[in-house]
N, C-alpha and C positions, 0 to 999 in steps of 0.2 A: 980735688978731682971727683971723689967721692960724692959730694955736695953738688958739685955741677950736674952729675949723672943720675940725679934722684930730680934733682930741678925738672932735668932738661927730660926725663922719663917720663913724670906727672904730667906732664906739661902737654907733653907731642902724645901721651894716653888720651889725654883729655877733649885734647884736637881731634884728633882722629874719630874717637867715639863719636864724636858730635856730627861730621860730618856724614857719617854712615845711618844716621838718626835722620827721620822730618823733622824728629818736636826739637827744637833747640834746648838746655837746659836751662834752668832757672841762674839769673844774675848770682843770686844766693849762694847756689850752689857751687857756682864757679868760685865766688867770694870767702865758703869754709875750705874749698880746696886748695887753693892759693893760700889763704892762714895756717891752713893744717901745712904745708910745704914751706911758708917762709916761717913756723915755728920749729920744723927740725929743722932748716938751715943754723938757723940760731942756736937752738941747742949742739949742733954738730962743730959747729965753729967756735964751740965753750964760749958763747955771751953771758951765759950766767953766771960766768965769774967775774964779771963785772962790777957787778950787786955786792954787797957785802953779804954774810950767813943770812940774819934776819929775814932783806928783802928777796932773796934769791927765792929762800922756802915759801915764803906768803905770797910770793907770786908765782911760783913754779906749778904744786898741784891744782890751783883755779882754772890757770888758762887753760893747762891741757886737760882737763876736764870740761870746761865749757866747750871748747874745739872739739873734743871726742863725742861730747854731747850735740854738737850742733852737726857734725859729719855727720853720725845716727839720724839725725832728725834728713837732712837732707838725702841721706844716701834710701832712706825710706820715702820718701818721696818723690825722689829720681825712680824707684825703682818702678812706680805704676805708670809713669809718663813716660821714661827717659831707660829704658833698662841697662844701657850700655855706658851709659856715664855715672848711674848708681854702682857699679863694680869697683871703679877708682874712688872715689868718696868712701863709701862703706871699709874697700879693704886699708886706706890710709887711715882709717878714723879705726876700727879694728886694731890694726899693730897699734896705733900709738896708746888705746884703750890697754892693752896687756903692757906694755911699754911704763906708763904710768903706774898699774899693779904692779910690776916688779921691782920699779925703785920706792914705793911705797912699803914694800917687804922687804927690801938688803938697808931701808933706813929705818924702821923700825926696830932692827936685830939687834 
């Protein structure tokens, strides 16, 4: 339920913002928000236990740092064109950024 209500949150943010805008947002940016959202589905759903140790770790900190990286890039972007749809970007790209630092610190201990 939990999962549904982050989905279905970003989602109708996302919407709405857009509508209350002229400039439509960029495909892209629609494209990291949707990856940034169906990568905590995934992680909230425990898919990475799927993976064995190895693959889980070698693919765990890249993506969400590429995702966090590419949210950053767009949520700066949205933010000169689009200011109301850079708020969701930026703040989902945000959490998962500290999100990523804190399991990088309780795995390193």
């Amino acid at each position: 339920m939990f999962i549904v209500l982050i989905a279905f949150g970003s989602i109708m943010t996302a919407l709405m913002m857009r509508k209350t805008n002229t400039r439509a947002p960029q495909k892209l940016s629609f494209l990291v928000l949707s990856l940034l959202i169906l990568n905590w589905i995934f992680w909230l759903s425990s898919g990475y236990e799927w993976f064995s140790d190895e693959v889980a770790g070698a693919i765990f900190n890249p993506i969400w740092g590429v995702l966090c990286a590419a949210g950053l890039a767009a949520s700066l972007y949205e933010l000169r064109h689009n200011k109301s749809f850079a708020f969701p970007v930026g703040a989902l790209s945000g959490i998962t950024l500290m999100f990523v630092i804190l399991v990088n610190g309780i795995t390193s201990m």
